[in-house]
DSSP file (Angstrom, degrees, kcal/mol; ACC not computed):
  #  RESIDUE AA STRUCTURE BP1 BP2  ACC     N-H-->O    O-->H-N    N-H-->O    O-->H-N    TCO  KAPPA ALPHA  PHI   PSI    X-CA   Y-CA   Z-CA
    1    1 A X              0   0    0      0, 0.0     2,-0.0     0, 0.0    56,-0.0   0.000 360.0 360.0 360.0 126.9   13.2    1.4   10.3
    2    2 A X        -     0   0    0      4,-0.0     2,-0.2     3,-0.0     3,-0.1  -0.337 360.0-118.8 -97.4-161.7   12.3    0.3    7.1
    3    3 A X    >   -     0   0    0      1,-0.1     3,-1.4    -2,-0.0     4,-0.5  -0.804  40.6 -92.6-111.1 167.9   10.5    2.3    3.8
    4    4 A X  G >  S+     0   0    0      1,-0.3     3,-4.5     2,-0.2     4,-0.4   0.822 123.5  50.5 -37.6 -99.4    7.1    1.3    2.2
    5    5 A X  G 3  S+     0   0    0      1,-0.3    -1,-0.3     2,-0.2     5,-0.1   0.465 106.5  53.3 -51.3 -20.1    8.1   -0.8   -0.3
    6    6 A X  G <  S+     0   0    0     -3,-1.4    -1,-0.3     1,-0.2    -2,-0.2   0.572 125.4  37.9 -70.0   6.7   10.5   -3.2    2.2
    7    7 A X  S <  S+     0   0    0     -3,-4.5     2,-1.1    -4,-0.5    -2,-0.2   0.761 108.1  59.9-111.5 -65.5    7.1   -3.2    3.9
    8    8 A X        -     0   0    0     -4,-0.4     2,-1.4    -5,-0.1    -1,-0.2  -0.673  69.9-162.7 -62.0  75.6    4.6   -3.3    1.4
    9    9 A X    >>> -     0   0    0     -2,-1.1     3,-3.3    -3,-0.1     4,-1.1  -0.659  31.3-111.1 -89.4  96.7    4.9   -6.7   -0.9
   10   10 A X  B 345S+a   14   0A   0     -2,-1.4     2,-1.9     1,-0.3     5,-0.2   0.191 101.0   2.0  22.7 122.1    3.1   -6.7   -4.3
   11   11 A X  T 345S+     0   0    0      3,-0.7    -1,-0.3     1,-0.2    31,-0.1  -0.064 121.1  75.9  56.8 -14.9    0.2   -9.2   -3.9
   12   12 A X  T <45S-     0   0    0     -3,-3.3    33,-0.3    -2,-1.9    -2,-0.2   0.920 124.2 -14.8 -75.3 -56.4    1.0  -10.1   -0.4
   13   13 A X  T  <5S-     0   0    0     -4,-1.1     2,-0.3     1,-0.3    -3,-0.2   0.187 122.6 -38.4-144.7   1.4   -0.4   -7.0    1.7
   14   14 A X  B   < -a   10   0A   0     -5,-0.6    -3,-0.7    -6,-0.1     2,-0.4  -0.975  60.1 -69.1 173.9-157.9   -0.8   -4.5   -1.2
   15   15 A X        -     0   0    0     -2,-0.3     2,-0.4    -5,-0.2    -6,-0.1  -0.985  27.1-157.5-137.2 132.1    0.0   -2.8   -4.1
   16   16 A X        -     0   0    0     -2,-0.4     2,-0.3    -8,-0.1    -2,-0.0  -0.817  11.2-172.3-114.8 161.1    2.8   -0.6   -4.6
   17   17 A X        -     0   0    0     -2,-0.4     4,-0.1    11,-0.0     3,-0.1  -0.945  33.4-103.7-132.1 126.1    2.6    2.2   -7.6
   18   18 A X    >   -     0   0    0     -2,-0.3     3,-2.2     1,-0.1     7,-0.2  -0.427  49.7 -98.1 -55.6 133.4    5.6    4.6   -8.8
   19   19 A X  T 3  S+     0   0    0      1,-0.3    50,-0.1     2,-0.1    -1,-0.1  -0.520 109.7  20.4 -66.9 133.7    5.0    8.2   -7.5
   20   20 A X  T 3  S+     0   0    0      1,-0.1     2,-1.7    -2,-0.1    -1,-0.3   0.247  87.4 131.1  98.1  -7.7    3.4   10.3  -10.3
   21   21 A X    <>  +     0   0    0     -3,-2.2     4,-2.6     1,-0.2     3,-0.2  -0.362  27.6 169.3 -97.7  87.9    2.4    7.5  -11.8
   22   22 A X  H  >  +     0   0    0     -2,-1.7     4,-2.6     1,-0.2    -1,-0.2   0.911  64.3  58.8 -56.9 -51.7   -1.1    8.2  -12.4
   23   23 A X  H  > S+     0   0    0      2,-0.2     4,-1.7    -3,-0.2     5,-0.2   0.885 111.2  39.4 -17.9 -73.8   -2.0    5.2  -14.8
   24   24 A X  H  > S+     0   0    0      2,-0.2     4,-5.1     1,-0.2    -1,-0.2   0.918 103.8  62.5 -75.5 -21.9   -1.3    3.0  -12.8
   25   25 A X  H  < S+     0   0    0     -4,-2.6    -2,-0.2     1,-0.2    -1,-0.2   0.880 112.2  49.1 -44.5 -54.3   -2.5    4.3   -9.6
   26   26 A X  H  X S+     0   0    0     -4,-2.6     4,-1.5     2,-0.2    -1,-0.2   0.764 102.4  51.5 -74.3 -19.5   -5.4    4.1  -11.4
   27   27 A X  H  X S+     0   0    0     -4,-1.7     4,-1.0     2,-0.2    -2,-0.2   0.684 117.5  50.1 -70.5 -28.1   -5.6    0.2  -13.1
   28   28 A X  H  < S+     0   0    0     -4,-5.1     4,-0.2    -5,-0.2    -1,-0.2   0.568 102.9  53.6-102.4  21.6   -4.9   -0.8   -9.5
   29   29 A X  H >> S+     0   0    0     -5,-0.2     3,-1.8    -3,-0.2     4,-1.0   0.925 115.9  38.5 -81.7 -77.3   -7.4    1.1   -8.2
   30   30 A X  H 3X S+     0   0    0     -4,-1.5     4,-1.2     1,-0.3    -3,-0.2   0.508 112.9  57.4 -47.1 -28.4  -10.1   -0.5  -10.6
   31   31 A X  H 3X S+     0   0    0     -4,-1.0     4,-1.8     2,-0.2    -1,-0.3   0.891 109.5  48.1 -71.6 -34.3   -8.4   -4.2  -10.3
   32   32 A X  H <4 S+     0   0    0     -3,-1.8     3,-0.4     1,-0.3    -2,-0.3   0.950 111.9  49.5 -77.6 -30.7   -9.0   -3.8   -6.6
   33   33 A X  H  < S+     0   0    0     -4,-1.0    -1,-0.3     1,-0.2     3,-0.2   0.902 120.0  32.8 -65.5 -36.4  -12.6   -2.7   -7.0
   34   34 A X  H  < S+     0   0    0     -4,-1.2     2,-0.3     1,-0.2    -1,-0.2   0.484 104.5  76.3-122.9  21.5  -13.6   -5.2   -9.2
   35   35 A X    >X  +     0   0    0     -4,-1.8     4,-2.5    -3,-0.4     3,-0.8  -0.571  50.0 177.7-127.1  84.1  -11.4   -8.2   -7.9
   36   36 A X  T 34 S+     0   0    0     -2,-0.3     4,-0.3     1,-0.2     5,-0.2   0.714  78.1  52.8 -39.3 -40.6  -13.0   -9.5   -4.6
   37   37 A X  T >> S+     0   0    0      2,-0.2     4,-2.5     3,-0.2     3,-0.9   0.958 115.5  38.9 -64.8 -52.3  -10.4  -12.4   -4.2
   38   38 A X  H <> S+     0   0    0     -3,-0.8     4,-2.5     1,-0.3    -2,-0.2   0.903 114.1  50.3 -78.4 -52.0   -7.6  -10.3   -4.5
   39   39 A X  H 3X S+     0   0    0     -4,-2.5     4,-1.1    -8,-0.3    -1,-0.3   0.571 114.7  51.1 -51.5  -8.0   -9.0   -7.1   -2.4
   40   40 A X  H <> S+     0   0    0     -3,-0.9     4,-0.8    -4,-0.3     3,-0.3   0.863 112.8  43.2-127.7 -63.0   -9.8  -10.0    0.4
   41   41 A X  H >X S+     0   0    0     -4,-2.5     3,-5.0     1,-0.2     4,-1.8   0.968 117.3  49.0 -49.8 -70.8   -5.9  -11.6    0.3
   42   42 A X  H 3X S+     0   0    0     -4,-2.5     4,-1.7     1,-0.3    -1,-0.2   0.822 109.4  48.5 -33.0 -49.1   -4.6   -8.1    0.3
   43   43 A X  H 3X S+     0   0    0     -4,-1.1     4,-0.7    -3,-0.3    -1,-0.3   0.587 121.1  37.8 -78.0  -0.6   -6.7   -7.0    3.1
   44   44 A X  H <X S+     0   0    0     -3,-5.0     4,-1.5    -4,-0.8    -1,-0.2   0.844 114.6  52.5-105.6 -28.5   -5.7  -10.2    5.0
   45   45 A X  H  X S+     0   0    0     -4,-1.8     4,-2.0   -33,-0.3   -32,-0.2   0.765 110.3  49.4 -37.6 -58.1   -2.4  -10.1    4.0
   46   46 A X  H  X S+     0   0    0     -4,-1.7     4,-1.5    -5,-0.3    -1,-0.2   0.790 105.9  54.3 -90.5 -36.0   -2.1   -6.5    5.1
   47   47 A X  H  < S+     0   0    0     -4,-0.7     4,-0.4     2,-0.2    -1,-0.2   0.766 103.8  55.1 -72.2 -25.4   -3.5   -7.1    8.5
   48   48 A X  H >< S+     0   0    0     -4,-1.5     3,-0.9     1,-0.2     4,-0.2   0.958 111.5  55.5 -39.9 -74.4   -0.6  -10.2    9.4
   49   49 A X  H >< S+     0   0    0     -4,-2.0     3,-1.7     1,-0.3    -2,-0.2   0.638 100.5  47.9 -20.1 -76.4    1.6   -7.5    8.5
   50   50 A X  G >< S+     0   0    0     -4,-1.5     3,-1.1     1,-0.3    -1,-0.3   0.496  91.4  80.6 -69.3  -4.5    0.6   -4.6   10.8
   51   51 A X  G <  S+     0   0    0     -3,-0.9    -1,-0.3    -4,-0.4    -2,-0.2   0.904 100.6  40.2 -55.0 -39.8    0.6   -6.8   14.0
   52   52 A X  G <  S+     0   0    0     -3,-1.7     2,-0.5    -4,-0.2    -1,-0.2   0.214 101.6  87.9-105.6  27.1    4.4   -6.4   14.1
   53   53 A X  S <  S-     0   0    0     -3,-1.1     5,-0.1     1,-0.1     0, 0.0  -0.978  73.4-127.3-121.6 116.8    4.5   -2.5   13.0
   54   54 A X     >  -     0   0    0     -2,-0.5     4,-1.4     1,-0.1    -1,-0.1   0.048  20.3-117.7 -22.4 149.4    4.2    0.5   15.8
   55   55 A X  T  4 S+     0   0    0      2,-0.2     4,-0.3     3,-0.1    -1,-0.1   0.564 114.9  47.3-110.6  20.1    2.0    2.9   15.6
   56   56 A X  T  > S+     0   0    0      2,-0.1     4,-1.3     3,-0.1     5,-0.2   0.466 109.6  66.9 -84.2  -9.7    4.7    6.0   15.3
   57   57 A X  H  > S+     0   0    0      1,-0.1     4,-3.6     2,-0.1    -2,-0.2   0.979 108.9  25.7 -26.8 -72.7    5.8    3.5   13.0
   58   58 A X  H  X S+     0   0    0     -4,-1.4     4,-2.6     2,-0.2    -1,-0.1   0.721 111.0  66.6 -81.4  -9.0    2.7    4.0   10.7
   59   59 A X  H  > S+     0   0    0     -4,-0.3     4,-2.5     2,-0.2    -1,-0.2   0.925 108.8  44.0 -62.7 -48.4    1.8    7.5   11.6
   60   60 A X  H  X S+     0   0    0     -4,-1.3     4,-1.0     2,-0.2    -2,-0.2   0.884 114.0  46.1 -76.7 -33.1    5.2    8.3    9.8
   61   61 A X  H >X S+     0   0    0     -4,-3.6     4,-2.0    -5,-0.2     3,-1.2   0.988 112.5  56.3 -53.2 -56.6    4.9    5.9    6.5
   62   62 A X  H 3X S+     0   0    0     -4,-2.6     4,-3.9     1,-0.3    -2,-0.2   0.834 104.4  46.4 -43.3 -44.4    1.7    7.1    6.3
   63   63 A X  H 3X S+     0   0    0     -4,-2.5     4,-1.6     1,-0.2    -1,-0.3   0.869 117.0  43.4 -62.6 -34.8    2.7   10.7    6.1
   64   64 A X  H <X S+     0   0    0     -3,-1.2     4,-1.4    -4,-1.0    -2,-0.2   0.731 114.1  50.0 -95.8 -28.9    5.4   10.2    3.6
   65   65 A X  H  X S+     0   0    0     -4,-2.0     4,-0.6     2,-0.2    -2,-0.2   0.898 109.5  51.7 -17.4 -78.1    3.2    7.9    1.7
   66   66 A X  H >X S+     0   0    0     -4,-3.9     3,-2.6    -5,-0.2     4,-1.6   0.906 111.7  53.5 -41.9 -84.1    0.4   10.8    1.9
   67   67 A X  H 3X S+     0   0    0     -4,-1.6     4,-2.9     1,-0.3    -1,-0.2   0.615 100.7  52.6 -51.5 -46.5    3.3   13.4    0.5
   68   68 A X  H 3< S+     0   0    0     -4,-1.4    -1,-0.3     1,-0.2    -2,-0.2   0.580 109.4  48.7 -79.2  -3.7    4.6   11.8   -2.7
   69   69 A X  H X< S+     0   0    0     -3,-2.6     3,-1.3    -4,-0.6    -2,-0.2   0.680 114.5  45.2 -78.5 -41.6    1.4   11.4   -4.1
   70   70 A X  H 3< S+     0   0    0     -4,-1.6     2,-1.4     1,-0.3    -2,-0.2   0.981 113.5  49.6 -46.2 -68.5    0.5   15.0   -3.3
   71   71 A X  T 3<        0   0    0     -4,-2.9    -1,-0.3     1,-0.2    -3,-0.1  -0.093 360.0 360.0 -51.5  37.7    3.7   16.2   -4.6
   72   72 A X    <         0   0    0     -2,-1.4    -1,-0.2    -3,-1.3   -50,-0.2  -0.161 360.0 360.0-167.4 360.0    3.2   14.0   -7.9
């Protein structure tokens, strides 16, 4: 089982962010809002991606995902 980032690739299927790191969390929230091309590769990108993923797979990234922003 892997973790986010062996999961997640940078411009391929998303965008990954440091935990706590509010700054950027936000400049790639606002690049994805106002860059259609890029929001439209990610989202295709991202769907390729989940074909081959379980879904206690993603229930459990998700959660841990969910947690290190809270805790941050």
């Amino acid at each position: 089982m892997g973790s986010i980032p062996e999961i997640v690739k940078t411009g391929e299927n998303g965008l990954l962010v440091p935990p706590g790191n509010a700054n950027e969390l936000a400049e790639k929230m606002i690049k994805l809002a106002n860059d259609d091309y890029l929001r439209q590769n990610l989202e295709k990108g991202a769907l390729k991606t989940s074909e081959g993923i379980n879904w206690e797979y993603r229930e459990k990234v998700f959660k841990i995902a969910t947690k290190a922003y809270c805790e941050n």
